[in-house]
C-alpha positions, 0 to 999 in steps of 0.5 A: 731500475732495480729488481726486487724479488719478495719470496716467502721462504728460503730457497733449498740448496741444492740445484735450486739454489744454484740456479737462482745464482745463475740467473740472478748473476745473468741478470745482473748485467742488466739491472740490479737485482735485489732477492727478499726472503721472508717467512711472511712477506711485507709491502715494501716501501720504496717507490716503484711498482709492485707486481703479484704473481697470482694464478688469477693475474693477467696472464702474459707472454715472454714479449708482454712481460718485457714490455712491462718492464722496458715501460717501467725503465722508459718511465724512470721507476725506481723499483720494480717488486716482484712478490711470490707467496707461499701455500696460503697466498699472499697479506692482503694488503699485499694484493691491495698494494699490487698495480699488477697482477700477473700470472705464469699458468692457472696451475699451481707451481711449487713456490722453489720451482717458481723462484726458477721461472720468474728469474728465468723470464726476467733475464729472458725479458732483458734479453728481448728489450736488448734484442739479443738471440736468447729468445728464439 
């Protein structure tokens, strides 16, 4: 299954920057991953299944989202999206499209700080689904 990260915008360079890399190159070693920038985000039309990151989502704890995701891998899903808006949220059609919707807080994060989350608990869910010592 390969991960598909849609952010709206670019991420900063700088310590930002390099932490994407490192995670995306940590993640790596477990599926592929694929990072879509974009001033304005589009549904992607590969088959898989699209999650939205909302601060009105299903709020889910580090085992929750893994068991998402090893779901999806016992299931043969091609793709996974993963979609992060900007200030103004996301086209509609987006949330429309969205078989999940999840959530990291009911806060507000900036959308770079975010880019850092959602690769950080993705390698974190790998590295669950593998029972490797990262999580605790």
């Amino acid at each position: 299954m390969k991960l598909v990260l849609c952010l709206t915008g670019k991420t900063f360079k700088g310590p930002i920057s390099a932490l994407v890399e490192d995670y995306r190159e940590r993640i790596s070693h477990y599926a592929p991953i694929e990072i879509i920038e974009a001033k304005e985000l589009k549904l992607q039309s590969r088959p898989g299944l699209h999650v939205v990151l909302s601060p009105a989502g299903k709020q889910l704890d580090s085992e929750g989202l893994a068991a998402l995701i090893e779901k999806q891998l016992n299931q043969g899903t091609k793709h996974m999206y993963f979609y992060v808006g900007g200030p103004e949220g996301f086209d509609p059609a987006i949330e429309a499209a969205a078989d999940e919707k999840i959530s990291f807080s009911r806060m507000t994060f900036n959308h770079q700080i975010i880019r850092i989350m959602i690769l950080e608990q993705l390698y974190r869910a790998f590295t669950i689904i593998r029972g490797e010592h990262y999580h605790k």
